[in-house]
N, C-alpha and C positions, 0 to 999 in steps of 0.2 A: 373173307373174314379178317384175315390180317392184314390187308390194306385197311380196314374201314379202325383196329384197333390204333394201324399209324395214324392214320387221321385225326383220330380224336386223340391220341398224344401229344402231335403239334398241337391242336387245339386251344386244347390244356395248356400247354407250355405259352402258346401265344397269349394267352389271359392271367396266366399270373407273371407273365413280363410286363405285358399294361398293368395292372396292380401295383406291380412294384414301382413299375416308372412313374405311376400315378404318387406313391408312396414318398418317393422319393424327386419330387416336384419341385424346386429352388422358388423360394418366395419370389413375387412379384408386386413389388411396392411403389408409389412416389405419394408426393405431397407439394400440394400448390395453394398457395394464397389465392383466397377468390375477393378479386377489386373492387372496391370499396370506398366512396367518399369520404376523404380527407385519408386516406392511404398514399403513399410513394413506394412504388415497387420497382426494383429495378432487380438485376441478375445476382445480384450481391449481398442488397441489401434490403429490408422493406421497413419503411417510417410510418410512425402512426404518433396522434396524441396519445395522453393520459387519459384513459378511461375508454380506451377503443376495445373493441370487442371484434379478431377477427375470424374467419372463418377457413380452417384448413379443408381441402376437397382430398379424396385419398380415391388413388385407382390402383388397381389390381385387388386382389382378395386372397389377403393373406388371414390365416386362420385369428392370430393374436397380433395386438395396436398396443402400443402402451406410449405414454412423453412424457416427458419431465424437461427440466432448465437449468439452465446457469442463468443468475441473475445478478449484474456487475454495476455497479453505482461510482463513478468516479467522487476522489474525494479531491477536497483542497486543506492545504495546512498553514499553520500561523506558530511561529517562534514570539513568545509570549513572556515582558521579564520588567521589571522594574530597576532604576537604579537611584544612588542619592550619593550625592559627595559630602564632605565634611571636613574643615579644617584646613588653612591654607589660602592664601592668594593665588597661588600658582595651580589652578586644578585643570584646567583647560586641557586638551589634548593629552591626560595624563592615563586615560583608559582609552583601547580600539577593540571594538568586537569585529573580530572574522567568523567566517562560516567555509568549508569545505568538504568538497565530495569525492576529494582522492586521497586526502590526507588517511592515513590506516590506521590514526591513532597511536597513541603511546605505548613503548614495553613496558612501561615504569619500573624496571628494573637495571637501563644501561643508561644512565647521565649521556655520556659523548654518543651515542646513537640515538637518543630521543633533541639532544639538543644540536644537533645536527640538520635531523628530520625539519623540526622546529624554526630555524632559523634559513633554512634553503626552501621551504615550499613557500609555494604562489599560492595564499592566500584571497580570498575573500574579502576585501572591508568593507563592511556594513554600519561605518559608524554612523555614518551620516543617515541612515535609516533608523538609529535604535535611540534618537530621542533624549540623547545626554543630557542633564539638568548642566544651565550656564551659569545655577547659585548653590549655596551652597546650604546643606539641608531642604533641599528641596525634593522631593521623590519626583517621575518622570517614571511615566510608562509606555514601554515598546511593543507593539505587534508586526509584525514583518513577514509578508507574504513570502512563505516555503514553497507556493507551488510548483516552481521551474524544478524542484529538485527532485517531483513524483517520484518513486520507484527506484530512489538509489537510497543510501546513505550519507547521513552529512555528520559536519564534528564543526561544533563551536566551540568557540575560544575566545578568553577574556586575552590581552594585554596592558598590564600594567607598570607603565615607563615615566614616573616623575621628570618632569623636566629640567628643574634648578634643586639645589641641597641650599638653597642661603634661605629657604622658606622650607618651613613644616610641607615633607610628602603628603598628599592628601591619603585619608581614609576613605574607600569606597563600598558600598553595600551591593548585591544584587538580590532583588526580592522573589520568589514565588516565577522561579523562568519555569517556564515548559513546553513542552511541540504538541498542541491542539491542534485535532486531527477532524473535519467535518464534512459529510456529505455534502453533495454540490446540490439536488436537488431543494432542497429544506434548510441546509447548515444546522441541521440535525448532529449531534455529538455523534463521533465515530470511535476516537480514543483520544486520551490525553497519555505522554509520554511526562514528568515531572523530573527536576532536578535530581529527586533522589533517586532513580533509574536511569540517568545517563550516566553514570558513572565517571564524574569532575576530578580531577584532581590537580592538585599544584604541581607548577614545576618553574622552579628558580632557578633561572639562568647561572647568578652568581655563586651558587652552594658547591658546584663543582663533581659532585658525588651523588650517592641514593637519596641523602635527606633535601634534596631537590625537590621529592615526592611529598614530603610531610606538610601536614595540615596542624597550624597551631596558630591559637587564638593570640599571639605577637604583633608585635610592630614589621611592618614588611614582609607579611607570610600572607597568606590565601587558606582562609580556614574553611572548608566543607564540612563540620561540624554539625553542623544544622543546613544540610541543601535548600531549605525554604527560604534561609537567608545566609549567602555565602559573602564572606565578606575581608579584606585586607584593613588592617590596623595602618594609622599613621607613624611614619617615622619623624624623626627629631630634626631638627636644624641640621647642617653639616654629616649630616649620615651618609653613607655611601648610597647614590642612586638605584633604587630599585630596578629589577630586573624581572617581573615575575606574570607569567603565564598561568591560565586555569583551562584547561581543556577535556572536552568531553568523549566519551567513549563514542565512535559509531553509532548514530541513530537512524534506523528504518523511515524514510518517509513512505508512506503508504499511497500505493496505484489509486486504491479506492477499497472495496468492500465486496465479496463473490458470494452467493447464497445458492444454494441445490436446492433448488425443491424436490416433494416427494414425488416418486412415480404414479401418474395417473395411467389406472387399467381401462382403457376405452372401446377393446373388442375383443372376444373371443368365440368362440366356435359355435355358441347359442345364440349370437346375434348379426346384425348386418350394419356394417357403418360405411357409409358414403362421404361423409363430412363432420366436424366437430367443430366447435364455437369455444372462443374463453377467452375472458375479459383481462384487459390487462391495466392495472390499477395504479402502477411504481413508475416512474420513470428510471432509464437506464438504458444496457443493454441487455438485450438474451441470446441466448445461443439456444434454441427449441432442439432436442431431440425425438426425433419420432420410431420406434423402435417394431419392426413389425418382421411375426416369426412362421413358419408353420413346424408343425410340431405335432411329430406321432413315434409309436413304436420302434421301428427302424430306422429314422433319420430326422435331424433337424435341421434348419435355415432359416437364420436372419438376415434384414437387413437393417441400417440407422438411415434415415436421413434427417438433416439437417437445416434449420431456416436461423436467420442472423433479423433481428429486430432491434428498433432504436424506439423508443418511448419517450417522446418529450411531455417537456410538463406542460 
């Protein structure tokens, strides 16, 4: 009798060790693209058009499925500004627009360290892109492709260098600049970035001091006053040669645009899923998350996997 009480104790004990091991089971997941015309699938990556619909297969059987996305739209940008001169023979080469992606911007608070900064970096000229009026009262409008500078930072900058004093310094306007920011599939608007958010200010070489920084509606000053229309007053015959700079705080150029979608619940412990279907309608990229658990009383385990998709238009 107490051999056969051992016996059925191992027994016992052998069955709720299969239970538990049973209990305590490590999910077993994957997900594969099933090939499909006009599909490119390779180990990295899988291409499809706009409007393909494809079919993930799922093996193993894990109790819960759920996916969701990143969805990344690359953008492109355009530095966007009007100018007009006024007053003078001599206007020619008398304004330079630069642009820069290391420049870190001004303290506006140390004259010999901003004009230092100022005067020793390698700038950008982009005059020859930004469309100068060669008369005088004339507007002339700039658009100048930003896109090499995706994903960093730039800072533009006016320069303002009269050439002779035996002729009235020219007066110069800039109208309505801003960094328009546009999806690449559409040129759908992304964002606009406007003068009065990059934060411009003067800085005159000749002042020597703080009020290098100051903005007033004078002769030979850089008024930010109205960022839609920023603009330097003429000076007189024989006046001292201007010297004067407008530069802007660091501006974000944008990668593009990243959207999460919501979690799609696509199995759980009532049903059976082999495969699922979803259309995909956007061009871009996605990074697919596939997230699958089991999940009881005493233990849980997931795992993600992951599919990389390109959607052209």
């Amino acid at each position: 009798m107490k051999i056969k009480y051992i016996l059925f104790s191992f027994s016992l004990l052998a069955l709720f060790s299969s239970c538990e091991n049973e209990l305590m089971q490590e999910v077993s997941f994957d997900v594969a693209v099933a090939p499909a015309e006009g599909l490119t699938i390779t180990d990295t990556l899988i291409t499809a058009t706009k409007g393909s619909t494809l079919s993930f297969n799922f093996s193993g059987e894990p109790d819960f499925i759920s996916m969701s996305y990143e969805h990344f739209t690359p953008s492109y940008s355009e530095l966007i500004f009007s100018t007009m001169v006024a007053w003078g023979t001599h206007f020619e080469n008398t304004l330079s627009v630069y642009v820069s992606d290391e420049f870190q911007g001004l303290a506006l608070n140390d004259f010999k360290l901003d004009s230092a900064a100022i005067t020793s970096h390698t700038w950008t000229n982009i005059s020859a892109l930004s469309n100068l009026p060669t008369t005088v009262n004339t507007k002339k409008q700039a658009i100048i492709d930003m896109t090499q500078y995706r994903g960093k930072n730039v800072v533009i900058a006016f320069h303002y260098h009269p050439v002779t004093s035996d002729d009235l310094q020219p007066a110069w306007q800039i109208f309505d600049l801003n960094l328009k920011n546009s999806l690449v599939p559409d040129s759908s608007l992304m964002s606009t970035n406007l003068a009065a958010t990059m934060g411009f200010s003067p800085f005159d070489i000749l002042r020597g001091d703080t009020t290098a920084y100051k903005s007033e509606p004078v002769a030979g000053v850089w008024s930010v006053n109205n960022p839609a229309l920023m603009e330097i007053k003429r000076s007189s015959r024989y006046a001292a040669l201007n010297n004067d700079w407008l530069i802007s705080k660091p501006v974000a150029v944008p990668l593009g645009k990243t959207e999460n979608s919501q979690v799609f619940p696509l199995k759980n412990t009532s049903n059976y899923l082999e495969s699922y279907k979803y259309k995909f309608d956007k061009p871009g990229e996605y990074l697919i998350s596939f997230k699958a658990s089991n999940v009881n009383y005493q233990s849980k385990s997931s795992v993600v996997r992951t599919v990389k998709l390109l959607i052209t238009k």
